[in-house]
C-alpha positions as CSV (number, residue, x, y, z in Angstrom):
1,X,-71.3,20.6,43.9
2,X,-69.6,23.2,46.5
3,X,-67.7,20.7,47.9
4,X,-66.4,19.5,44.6
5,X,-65.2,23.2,43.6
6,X,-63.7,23.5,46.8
7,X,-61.5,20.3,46.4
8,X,-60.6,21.8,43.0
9,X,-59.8,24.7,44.3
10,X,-57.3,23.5,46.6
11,X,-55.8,21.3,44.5
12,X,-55.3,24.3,42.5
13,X,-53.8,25.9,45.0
14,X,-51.4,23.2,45.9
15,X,-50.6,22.8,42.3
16,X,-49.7,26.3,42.1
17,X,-47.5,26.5,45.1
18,X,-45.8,23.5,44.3
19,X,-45.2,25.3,40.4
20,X,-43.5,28.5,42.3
21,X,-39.6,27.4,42.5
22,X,-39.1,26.7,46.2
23,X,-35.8,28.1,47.7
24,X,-32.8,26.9,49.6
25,X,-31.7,28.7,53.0
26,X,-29.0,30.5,50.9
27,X,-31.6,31.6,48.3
28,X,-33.9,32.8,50.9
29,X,-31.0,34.9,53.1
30,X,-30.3,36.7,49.7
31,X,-33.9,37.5,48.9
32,X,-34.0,38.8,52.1
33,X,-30.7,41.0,51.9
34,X,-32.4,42.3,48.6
35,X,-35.4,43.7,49.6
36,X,-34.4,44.9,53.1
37,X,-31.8,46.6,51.1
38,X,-34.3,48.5,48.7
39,X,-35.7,49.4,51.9
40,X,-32.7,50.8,53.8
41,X,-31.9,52.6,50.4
42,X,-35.5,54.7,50.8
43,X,-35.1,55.1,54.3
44,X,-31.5,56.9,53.8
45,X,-32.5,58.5,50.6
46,X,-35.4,60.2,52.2
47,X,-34.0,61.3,55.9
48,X,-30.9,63.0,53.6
49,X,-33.6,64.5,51.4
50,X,-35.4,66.0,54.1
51,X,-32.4,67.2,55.6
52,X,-31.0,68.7,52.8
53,X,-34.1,69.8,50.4
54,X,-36.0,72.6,51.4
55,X,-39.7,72.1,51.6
56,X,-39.6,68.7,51.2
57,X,-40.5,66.9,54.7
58,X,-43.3,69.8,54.4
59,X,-46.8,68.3,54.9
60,X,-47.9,70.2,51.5
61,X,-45.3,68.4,49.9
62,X,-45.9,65.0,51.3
63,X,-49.4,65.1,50.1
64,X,-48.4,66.3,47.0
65,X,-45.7,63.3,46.6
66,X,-48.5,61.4,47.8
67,X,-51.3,62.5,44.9
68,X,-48.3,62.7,42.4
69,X,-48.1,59.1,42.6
70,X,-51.7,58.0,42.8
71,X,-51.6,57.0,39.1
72,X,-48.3,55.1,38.9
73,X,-49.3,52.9,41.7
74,X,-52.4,52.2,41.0
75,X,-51.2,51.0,37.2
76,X,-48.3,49.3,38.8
77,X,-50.4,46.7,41.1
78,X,-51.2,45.4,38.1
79,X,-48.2,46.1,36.1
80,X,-46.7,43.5,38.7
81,X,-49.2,40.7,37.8
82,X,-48.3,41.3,33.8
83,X,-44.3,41.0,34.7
84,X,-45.0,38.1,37.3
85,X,-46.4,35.9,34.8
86,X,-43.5,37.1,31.9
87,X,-45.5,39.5,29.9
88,X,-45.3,43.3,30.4
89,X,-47.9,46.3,29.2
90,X,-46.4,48.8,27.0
91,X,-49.9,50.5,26.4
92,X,-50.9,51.5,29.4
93,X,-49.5,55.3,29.0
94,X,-52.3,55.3,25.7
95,X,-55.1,53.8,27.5
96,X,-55.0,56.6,30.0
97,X,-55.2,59.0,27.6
98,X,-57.9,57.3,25.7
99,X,-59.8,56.5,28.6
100,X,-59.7,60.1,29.5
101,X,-60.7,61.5,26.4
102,X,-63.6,58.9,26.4
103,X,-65.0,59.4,29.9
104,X,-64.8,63.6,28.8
105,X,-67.0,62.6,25.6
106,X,-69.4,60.5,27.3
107,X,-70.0,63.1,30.3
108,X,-70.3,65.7,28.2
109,X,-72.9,63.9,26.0
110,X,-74.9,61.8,28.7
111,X,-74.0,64.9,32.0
112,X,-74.0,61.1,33.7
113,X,-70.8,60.9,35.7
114,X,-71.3,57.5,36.6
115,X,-72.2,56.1,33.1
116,X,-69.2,58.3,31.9
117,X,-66.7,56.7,34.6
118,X,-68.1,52.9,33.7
119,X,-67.4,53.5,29.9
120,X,-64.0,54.4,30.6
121,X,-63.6,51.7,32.3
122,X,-65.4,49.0,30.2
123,X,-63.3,50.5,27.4
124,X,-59.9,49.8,29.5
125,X,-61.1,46.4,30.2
126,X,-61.7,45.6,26.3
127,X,-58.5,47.5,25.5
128,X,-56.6,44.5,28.0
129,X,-58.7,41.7,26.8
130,X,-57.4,42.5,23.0
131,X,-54.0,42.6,24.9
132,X,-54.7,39.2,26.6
133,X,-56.2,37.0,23.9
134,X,-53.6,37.7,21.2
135,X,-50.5,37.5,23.5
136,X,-52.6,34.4,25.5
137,X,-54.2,32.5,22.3
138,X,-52.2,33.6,19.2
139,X,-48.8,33.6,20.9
140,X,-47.5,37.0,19.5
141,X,-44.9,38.2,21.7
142,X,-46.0,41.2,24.8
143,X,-44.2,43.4,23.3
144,X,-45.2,43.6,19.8
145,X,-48.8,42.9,21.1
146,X,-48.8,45.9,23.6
147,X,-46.6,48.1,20.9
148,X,-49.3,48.0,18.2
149,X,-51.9,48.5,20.8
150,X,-50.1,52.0,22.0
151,X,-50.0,53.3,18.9
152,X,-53.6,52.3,18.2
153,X,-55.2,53.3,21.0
154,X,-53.0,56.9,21.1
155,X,-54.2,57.4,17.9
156,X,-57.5,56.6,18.5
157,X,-58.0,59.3,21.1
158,X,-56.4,61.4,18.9
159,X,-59.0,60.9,16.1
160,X,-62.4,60.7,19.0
161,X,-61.0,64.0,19.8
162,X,-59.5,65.8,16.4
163,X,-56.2,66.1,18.5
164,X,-57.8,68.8,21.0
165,X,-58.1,68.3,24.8
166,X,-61.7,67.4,25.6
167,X,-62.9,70.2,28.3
168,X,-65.2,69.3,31.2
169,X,-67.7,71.4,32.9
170,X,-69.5,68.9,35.1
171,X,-68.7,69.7,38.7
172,X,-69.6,66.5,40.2
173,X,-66.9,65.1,37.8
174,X,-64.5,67.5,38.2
175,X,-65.2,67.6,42.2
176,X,-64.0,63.6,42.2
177,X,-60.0,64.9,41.4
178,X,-59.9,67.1,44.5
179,X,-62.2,65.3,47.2
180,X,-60.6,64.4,50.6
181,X,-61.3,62.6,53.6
182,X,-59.3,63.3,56.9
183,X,-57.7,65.7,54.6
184,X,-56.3,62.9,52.2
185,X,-57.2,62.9,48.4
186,X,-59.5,60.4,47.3
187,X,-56.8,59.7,44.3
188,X,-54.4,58.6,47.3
189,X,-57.5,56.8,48.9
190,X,-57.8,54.9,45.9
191,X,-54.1,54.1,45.3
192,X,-53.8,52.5,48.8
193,X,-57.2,50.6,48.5
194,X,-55.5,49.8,45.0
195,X,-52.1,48.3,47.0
196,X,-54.2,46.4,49.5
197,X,-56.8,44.5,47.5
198,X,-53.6,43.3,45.1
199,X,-51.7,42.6,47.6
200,X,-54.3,40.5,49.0
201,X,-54.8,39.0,45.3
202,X,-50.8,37.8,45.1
203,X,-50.2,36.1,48.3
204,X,-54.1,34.8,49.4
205,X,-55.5,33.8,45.9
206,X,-55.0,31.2,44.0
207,X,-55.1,33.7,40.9
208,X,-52.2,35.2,42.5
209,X,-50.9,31.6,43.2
210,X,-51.4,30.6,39.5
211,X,-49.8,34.3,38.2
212,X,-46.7,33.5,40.1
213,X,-46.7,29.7,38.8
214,X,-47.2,30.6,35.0
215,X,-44.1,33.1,35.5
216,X,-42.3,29.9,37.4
217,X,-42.7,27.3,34.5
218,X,-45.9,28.4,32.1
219,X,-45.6,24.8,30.6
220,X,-45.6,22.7,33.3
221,X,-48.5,25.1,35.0
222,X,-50.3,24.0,32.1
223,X,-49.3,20.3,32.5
224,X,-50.5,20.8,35.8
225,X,-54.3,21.8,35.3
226,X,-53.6,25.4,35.3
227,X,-55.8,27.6,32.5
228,X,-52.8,29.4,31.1
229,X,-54.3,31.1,28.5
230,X,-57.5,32.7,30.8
231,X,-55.4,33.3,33.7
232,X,-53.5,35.9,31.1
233,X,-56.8,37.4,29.5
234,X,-57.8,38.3,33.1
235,X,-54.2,39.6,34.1
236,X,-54.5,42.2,31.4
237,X,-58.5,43.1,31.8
238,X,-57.5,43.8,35.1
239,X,-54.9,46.0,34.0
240,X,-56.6,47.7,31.5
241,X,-59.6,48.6,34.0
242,X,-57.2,49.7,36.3
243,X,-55.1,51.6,34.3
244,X,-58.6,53.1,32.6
245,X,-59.4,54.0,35.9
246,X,-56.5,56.3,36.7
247,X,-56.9,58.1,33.4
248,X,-60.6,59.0,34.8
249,X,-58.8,60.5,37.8
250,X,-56.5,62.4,36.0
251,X,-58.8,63.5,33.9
252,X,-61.0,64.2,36.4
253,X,-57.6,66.2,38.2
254,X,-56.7,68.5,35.2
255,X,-60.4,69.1,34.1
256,X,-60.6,67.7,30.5
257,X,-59.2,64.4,28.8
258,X,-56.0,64.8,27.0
259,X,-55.4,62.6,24.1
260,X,-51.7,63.3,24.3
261,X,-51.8,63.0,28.1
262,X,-49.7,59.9,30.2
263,X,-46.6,59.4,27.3
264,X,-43.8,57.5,28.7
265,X,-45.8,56.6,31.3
266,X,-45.5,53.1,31.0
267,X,-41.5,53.3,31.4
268,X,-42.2,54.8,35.2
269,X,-44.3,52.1,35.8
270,X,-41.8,48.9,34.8
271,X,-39.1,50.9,36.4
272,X,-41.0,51.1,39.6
273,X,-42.1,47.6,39.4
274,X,-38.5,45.8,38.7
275,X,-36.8,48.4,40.9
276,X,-39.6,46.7,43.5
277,X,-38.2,43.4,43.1
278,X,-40.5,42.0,40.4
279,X,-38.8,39.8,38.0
280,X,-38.7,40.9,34.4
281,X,-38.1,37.0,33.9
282,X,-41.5,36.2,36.0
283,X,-42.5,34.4,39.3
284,X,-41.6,36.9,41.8
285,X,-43.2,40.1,42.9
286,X,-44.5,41.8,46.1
287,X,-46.0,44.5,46.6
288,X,-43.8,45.9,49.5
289,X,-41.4,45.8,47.2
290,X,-43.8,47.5,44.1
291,X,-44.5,49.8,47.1
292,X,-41.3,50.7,48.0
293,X,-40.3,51.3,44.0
294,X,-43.4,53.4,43.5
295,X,-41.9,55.8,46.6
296,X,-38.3,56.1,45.4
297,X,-39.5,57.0,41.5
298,X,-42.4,59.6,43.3
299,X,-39.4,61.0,45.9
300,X,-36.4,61.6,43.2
301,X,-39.1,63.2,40.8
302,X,-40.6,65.5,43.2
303,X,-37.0,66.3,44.7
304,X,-35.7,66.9,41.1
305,X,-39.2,69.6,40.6
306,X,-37.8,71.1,44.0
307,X,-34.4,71.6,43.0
308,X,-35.5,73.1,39.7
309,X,-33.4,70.7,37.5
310,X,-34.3,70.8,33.7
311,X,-36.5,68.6,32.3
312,X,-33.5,67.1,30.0
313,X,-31.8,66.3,32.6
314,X,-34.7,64.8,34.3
315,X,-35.0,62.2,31.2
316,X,-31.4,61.3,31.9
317,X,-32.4,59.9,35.6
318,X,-35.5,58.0,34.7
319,X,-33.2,56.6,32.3
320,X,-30.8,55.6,34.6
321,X,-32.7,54.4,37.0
322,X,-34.8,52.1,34.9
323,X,-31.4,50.8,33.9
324,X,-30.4,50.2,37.7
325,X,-33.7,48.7,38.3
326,X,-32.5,46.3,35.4
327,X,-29.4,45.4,36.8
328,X,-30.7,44.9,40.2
329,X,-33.3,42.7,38.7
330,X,-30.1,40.9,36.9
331,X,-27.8,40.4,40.4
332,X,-31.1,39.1,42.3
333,X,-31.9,36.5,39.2
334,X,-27.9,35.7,39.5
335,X,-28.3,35.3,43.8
336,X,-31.2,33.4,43.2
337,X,-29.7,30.5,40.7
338,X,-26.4,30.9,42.9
């Protein structure tokens, strides 16, 4: 029997690799051109930052750059599955809240931090399974699907919590926000725990294997043997319980679950991941790249806070630069079929 599953398993595996377009020399040389690019663009941006922004190659700061981005990259590990295999989340900013609000209800009725944290959590998880099985099995588009979730699940936490914060006077709970280790937050702990186990999921897994080949060709993936339609359910559970997950830290960070908490959130998130180099068309991602995209967003946000620039005008950047991330996404998928 466990020899049989493992020669299913490979064959998986080769099925999956064969799925995932294959390259020619000049395809490769521009992939590579692309994300050492991205790259070089951080490096420069953040030696000119720190040699023209006050405070900002400060170790403070860095750690607060560092914990300021906790929540965008733990969302967008999994962001980059959803976009790999051509779907995207839009609800992710409202499932923070909610998951927030929940784990503040359920502490403050139960004083049980863990049972608080796994309800969250379980509630994430159900929130990305309604995702998965009506994009997966019905075949209503992502973004209609995740559109009407938002706006269900916002206003959900809205009615658990009659539109007031949810305080929190548990300090165990409230303790988890600001706990270090070698002088690191455990929110940044869990972010780069978060960017290591999905790494290892997209390039060692067949599940990773199989996301990239359903973004490739979802058709012939399923002509091939691939589940299509489970393969998605599980792509957005896993980014429902991760994204529930950050809204526990954040709660956990500002003391008390915010049902209007996180809004726009979501729009970070794609913009780090396509400025990363995942495809909005699907079957390409890395997570150097959804690394590197995470910094860039983090460094021109916390440099803009520096610099005291107006919230306005801080729209018009994110704006902008989910636009570029667009475009870049655009000239790659252009290099690519060149």
């Amino acid at each position: 029997m466990e020899a049989r599953e493992n020669i299913v398993s490979q064959a998986s595996e080769s099925v999956a690799n064969a799925l995932i377009p294959q390259k020619s020399d000049k395809q490769k040389w521009w992939q590579q051109i692309t994300e050492y690019s991205l790259i070089v663009i951080f490096i420069v941006m953040f030696v000119t930052m720190s040699a023209t922004v006050d405070h900002f190659f400060s170790i403070e700061n860095m750690l607060g750059l560092a914990l300021s981005i906790s929540q965008i990259g733990m969302v967008a590990c999994t962001m980059m599955f959803c976009l790999a295999s051509r779907d995207f989340d839009l609800s992710v900013g409202s499932t923070i809240a909610f998951a927030g609000v929940l784990c503040a209800m359920v502490l403050n009725a139960t004083d049980n931090t863990a049972i608080a944290i796994v309800a969250a959590v379980a509630a994430g998880a159900v929130i990305g399974f309604v995702n998965g099985a009506v994009i997966a099995y019905l075949r209503i588009n992502a973004l209609i699907t995740t559109l009407a979730t938002m706006e269900i699940v916002r206003g959900l936490g809205f009615i658990v919590s009659h539109g007031q914060a949810v305080g929190v006077s548990s300090d165990t709970f409230i303790a988890l926000g600001s706990l270090a280790f070698a002088g690191i937050s455990l929110p940044i702990w869990v972010t780069l725990a978060c960017f290591i186990v999905f790494g290892v999921m997209l390039n060692q897994t067949v599940y990773g294997r199989n996301t990239l080949a359903i973004g490739g060709n979802p058709e012939a993936s399923r002509l091939a043997g691939i589940n299509v339609e489970r393969t998605r359910v599980w792509i957005f559970m896993i980014q429902g319980a991760v994204t529930a997950l950050a809204g526990v830290i954040l709660a956990s960070r500002i003391t008390s679950g915010q049902p209007n908490a996180a809004q726009g959130f979501e729009l970070n998130v794609i913009s780090a991941c396509v400025l990363g180099g995942v495809s909005l068309l699907g079957g390409r991602a890395t997570i150097s790249g959804v690394v590197i995209g995470v910094l860039i967003m983090g460094t021109v946000e916390n440099v803009m806070n520096l610099l005291n620039i107006d919230a306005f005008y801080q729209y018009l950047v994110r704006g902008a630069i989910l636009l570029a991330a667009v475009l870049l996404d655009q000239l790659k998928n252009r290099g690519s079929r060149d």
